[in-house]
C-alpha positions in Angstrom: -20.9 43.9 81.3 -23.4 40.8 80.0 -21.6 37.4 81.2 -21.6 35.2 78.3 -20.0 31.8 77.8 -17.4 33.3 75.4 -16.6 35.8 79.0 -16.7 32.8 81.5 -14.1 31.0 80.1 -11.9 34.6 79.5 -12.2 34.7 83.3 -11.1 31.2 83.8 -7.7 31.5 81.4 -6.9 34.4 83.5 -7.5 33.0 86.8 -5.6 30.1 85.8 -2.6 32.3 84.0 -2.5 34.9 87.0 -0.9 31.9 89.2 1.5 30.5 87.1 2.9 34.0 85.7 3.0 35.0 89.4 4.9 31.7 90.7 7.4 32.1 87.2 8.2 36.1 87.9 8.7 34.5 91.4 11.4 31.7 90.8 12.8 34.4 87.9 13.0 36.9 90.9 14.5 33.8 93.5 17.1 32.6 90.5 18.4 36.2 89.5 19.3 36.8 93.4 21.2 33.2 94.0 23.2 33.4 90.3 24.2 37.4 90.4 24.4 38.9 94.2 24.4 43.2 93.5 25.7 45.0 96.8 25.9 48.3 97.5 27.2 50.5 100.6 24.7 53.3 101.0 26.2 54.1 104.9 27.4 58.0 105.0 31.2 56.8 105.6 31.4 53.8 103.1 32.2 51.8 106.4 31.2 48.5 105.1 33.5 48.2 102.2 37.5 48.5 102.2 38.5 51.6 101.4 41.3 51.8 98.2 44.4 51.0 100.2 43.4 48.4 101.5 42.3 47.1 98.1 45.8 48.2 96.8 47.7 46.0 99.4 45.6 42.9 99.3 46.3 43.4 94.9 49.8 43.5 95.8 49.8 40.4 98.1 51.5 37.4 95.9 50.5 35.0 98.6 47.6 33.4 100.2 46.5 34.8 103.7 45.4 32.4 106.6 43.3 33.8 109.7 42.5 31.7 112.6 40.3 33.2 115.4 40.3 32.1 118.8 36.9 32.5 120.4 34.2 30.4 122.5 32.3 28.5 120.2 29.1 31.8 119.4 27.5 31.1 116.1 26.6 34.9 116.0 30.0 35.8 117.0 31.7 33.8 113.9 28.9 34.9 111.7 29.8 38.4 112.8 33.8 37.3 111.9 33.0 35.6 108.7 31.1 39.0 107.1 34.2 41.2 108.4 36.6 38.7 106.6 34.0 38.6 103.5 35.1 42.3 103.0 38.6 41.4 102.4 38.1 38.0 100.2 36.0 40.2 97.7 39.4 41.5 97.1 41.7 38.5 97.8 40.2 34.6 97.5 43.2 32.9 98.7 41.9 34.0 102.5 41.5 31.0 104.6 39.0 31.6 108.2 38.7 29.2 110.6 38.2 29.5 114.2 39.7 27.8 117.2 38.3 27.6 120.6 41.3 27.9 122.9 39.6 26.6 126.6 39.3 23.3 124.1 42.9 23.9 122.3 44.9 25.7 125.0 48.1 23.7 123.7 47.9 25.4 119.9 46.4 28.9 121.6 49.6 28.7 123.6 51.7 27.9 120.8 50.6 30.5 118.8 51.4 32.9 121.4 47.6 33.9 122.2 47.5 35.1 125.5 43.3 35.7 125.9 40.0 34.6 124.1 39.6 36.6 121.0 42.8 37.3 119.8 43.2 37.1 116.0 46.1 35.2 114.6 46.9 36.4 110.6 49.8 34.5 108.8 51.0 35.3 105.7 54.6 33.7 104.1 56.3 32.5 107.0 55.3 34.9 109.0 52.3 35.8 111.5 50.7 38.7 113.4 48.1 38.9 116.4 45.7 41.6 116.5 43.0 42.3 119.3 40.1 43.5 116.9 38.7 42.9 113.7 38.7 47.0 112.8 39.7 47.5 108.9 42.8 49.9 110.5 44.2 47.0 112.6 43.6 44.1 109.7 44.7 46.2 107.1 47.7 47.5 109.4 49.0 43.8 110.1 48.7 42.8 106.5 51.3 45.9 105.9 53.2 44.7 108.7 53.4 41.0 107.2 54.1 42.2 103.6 57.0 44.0 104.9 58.9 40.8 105.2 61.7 41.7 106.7 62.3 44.0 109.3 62.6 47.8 108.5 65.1 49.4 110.6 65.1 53.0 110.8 67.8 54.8 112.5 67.5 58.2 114.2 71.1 59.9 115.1 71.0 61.0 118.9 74.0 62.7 120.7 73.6 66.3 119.1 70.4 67.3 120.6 68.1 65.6 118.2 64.2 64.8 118.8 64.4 61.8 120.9 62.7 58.6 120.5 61.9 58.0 123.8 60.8 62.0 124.5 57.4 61.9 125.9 57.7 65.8 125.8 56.4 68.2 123.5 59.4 68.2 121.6 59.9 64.5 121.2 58.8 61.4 118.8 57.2 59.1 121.1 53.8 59.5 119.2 55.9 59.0 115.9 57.8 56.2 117.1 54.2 54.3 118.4 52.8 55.2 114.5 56.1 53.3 112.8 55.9 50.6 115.0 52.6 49.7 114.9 53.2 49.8 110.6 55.8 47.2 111.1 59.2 49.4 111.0 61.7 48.9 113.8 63.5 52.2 115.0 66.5 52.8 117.2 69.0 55.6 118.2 71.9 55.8 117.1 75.0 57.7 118.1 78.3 58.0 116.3 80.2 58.7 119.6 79.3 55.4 121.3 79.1 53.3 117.8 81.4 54.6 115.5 79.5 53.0 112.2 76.0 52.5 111.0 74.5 49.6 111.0 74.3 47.5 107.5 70.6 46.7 107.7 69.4 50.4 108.4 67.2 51.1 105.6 66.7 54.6 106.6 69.0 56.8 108.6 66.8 60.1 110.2 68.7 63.0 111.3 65.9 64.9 113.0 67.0 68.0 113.9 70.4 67.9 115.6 71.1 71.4 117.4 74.7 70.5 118.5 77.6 70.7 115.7 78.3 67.3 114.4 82.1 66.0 115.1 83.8 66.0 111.6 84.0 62.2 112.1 80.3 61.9 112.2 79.7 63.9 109.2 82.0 61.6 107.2 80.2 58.8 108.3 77.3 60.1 107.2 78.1 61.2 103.9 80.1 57.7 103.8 76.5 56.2 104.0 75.6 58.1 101.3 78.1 57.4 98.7 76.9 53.6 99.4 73.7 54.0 98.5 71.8 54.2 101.8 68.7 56.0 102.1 68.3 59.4 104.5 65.5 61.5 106.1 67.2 65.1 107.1 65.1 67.2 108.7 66.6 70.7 108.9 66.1 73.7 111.9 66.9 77.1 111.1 69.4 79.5 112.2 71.7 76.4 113.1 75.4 75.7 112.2 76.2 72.0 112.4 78.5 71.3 110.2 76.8 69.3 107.6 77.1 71.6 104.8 79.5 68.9 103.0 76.5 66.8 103.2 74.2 69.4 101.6 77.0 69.9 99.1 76.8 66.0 98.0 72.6 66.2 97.8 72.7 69.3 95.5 70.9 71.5 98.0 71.5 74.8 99.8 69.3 76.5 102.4 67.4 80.0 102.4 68.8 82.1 105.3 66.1 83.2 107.2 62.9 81.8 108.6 59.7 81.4 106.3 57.1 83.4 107.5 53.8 83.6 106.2 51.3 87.0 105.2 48.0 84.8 104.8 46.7 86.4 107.9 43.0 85.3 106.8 43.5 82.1 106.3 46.3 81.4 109.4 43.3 82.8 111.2 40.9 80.5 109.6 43.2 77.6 111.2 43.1 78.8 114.5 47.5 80.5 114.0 48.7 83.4 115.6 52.3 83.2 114.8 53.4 84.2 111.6 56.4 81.6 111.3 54.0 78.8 111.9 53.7 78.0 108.2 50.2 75.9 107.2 50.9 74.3 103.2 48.5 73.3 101.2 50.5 73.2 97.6 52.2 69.5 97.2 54.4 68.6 94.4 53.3 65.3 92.1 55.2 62.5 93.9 53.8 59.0 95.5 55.2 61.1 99.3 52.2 64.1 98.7 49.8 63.1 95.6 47.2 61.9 98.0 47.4 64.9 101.0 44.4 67.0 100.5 44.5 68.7 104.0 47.0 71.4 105.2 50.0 70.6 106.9 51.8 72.1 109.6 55.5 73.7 110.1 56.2 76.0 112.9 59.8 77.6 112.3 60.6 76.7 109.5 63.5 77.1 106.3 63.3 77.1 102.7 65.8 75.2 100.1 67.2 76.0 97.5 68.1 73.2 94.5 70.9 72.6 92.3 69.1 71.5 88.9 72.7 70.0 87.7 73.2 67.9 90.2 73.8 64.2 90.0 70.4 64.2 92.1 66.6 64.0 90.5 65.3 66.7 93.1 61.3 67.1 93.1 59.5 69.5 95.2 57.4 68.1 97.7 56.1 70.8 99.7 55.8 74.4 98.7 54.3 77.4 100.8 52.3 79.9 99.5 53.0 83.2 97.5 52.6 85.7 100.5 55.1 84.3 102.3 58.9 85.4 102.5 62.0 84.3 104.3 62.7 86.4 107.0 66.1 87.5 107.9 65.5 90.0 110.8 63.3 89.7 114.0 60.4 87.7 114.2 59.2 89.8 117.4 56.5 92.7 117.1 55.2 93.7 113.5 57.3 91.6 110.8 57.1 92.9 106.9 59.3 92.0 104.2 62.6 93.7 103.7 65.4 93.8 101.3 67.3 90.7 102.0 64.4 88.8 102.3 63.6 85.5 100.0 59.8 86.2 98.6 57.7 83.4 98.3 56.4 80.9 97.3 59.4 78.9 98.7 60.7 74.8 98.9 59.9 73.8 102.2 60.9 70.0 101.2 62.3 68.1 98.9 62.3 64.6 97.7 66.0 63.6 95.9 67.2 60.3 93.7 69.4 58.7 92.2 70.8 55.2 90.5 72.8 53.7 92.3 74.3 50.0 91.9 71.0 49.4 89.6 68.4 50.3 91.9 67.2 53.6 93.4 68.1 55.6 96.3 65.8 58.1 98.3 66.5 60.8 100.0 63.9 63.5 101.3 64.7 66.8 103.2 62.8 69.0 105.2 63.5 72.3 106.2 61.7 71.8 109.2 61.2 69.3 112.3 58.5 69.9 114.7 56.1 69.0 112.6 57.1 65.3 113.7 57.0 66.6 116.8 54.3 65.0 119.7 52.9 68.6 119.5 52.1 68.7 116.1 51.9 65.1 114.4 48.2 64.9 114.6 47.9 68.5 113.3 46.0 68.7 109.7 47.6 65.9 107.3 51.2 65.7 109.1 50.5 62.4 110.4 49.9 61.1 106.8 53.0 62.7 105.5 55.4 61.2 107.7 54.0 57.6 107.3 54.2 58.2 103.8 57.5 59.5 103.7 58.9 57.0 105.6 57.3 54.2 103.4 58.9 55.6 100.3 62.5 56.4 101.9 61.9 52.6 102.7 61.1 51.7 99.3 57.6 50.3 100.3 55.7 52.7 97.9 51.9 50.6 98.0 52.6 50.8 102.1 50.9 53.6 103.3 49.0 54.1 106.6 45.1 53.9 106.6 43.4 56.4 107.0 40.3 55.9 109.4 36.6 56.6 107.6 34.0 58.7 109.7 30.4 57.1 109.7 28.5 60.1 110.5 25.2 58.4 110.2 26.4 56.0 113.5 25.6 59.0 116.4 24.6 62.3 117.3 25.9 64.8 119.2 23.4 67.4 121.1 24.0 70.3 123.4 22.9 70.5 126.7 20.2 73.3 125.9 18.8 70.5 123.4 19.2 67.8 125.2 17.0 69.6 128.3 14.7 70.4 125.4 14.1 66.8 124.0 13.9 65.5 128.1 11.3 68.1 128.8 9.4 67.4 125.6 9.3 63.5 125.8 8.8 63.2 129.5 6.6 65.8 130.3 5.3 67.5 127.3 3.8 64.7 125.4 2.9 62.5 128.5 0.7 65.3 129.6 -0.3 65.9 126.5 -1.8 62.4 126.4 -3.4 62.3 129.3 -5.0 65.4 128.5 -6.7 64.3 125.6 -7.4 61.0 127.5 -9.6 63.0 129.7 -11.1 65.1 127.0 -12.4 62.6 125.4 -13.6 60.5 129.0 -15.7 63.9 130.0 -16.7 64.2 126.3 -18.2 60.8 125.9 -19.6 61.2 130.3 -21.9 64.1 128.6 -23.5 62.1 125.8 
């Protein structure tokens, strides 16, 4: 190309313009990322944002939140606090951090009832929590508990051979009771023998499987508590008499003889059951108890309901098993096939039941079936997730359900012991020798020239 004047001075607008374009798309580039900040969470478990309930209960929380941390004076460490509390003040403003090193403030750490470096102290209302770590599950979980307000009792009936509390057994509700506790209910036993009433602050009464027959006395106080409005978890075992059927009268329900037993054999095999009266459903009804389950759950020995429509109730089915199953009325040992006298599936495993009562609502839920609150079986498939919900609608606190943990599969890896050997032999012998061996290639290659 033939440089002329006309060229030259081309050249030098351009050199001159490159700069100043470059330096504007610069500050442009600088201003756009200080006036609009764009995140995304590209992590396989979504474990840097909240996941929806959590977002539901800080929406739901009228009040502001304050969070003081006690721990040594770290500028990483509070950095590290300050992003896990930026999660939740996307959602919620009103969240107030600020930290507090207790060897310097032993008098307010003491005060507030901390008891080591790094305890977390949450206050919302009048009211305040400690938590040990900053996980999502034990925030989130104290925010429920302080939102509760008020303590939730719940009341399970002993003194008929219910599914005790304190049973650390296979049959008991220790793991259960642990779960409700941690949520922010309070739970106690109750027997009509030794306290002839129930308490006025129970907000739910749990009748988890008695065995023994219930003393007529009982069963008036129960259905007593019912006329007044309280709310009741019943949770039913077959095959026994115990004298509440004026109680099932006054909820509009009657029960299936029989037990339910189920023909899926390919899919009971799929989850790992034998037993055909270990039932596994998958069908829920519409209702805040079962709209989110999307896992099986689990009821080994189990009866179905049956529901009077015309009742002064609102009954809506909450669990329902599926169409090859039956309720069985003979022997459940050997080979087991469906008979005449037998109820054919699919059947009403549970039900949830309301009603108006002195202008608000009451709640009732029965289950034909126990042990699937069992310690045995609560972490089987979604049963976990179905008694914390159930338990937070019987008490009325429908946005209060438990969190459910997310998996961050991208975080480790898990290798057999036939790979692992493999990757060991490959990176400390394989490729070092094959270094070396090149290394001396090329020496005796270039000791030739």
């Amino acid at each position: 190309m033939q440089v002329t004047s006309k060229t030259r001075w081309q050249i030098r607008l351009q050199n001159l313009i490159f700069p100043l374009l470059l330096a504007a798309v610069v500050g442009l580039v600088a201003w756009l990322t200080h006036a609009h900040r764009i995140e995304a969470d590209w992590t396989a478990g979504g474990r840097n944002t909240l996941t929806e309930t959590s977002r539901r209960l800080l929406e739901g929380l009228d009040q502001p939140v304050e969070i003081t941390a006690f721990v040594r004076e770290d500028a990483q460490l509070h950095r590290d606090i300050e992003r896990r509390i930026d999660l939740y003040r996307r959602h919620k403003r009103d969240i107030e951090l600020r930290f507090v090193n207790p060897d310097l403030n032993p008098d307010l750490a003491a005060r507030e009832g901390i008891l080591r470096q790094g305890q977390i102290l949450i206050r919302l209302g009048g009211y305040t929590e400690r938590i040990d770590t900053l996980s999502e599950r034990e925030i989130t979980r104290a925010l429920q508990r302080l939102a509760r307000g008020e303590e939730r009792w719940l009341a399970f009936l002993e003194g008929n051979q219910e599914r005790g509390l304190s049973d650390p057994g296979s049959r008991g509700l220790t793991q259960l009771a642990q779960v409700l506790e941690r949520a922010g209910f309070s739970t106690r036993g109750l027997d009509l023998v030794r306290t002839p009433a129930i308490p006025d602050n129970t907000r739910v009464l749990v009748l988890a499987g008695p065995v023994r027959p219930l003393l007529p006395g009982a069963v008036t106080l129960l259905q007593d508590h019912l006329a007044q409005g309280g709310n009741l978890l019943w949770l039913v075992e077959p095959g026994e008499d115990i004298g509440l059927e004026p109680l099932a009268r006054d909820l509009g329900i009657d029960f299936v003889p029989g037990v339910i037993v189920d023909a899926n054999t390919e899919f009971r095999m799929l989850l790992g059951i034998e037993h055909p009266a270990v039932i596994p459903v998958v069908d829920y009804g519409q209702h805040p108890v079962t709209r989110n389950l999307t896992t099986q759950t689990l009821f080994p020995v189990a009866m179905a309901l049956d529901l009077d429509l015309e009742s002064a109730w609102t009954p809506i089915p909450l669990l329902t098993t599926l169409p090859r199953t039956w309720a069985e009325t003979g022997n459940l040992e050997g080979d087991v096939s469906f008979d005449d006298g037998d109820r054919l599936g699919p059947l009403t495993l549970g039900v949830a039941l309301t009603r108006e009562i002195d202008g608000r609502e009451q709640r009732v839920a029965v289950i034909g079936d126990s042990d699937f609150l069992a310690n045995d079986y609560l972490g089987f498939g979604a049963n976990l997730n179905l008694a914390t919900n159930l338990f937070n609608w019987l008490a009325q606190d429908d946005s209060l359900i438990d969190i459910t943990p997310r998996s961050a599969p991208d975080t480790q890896i898990e290798l057999g012991d036939r790979m692992a050997y493999s990757l060991a032999i490959l990176f400390l012998f394989v490729l070092p020798g094959g270094l070396l061996a090149a290394g001396i290639l090329i020496w005796l290659r270039r000791r030739k020239r």
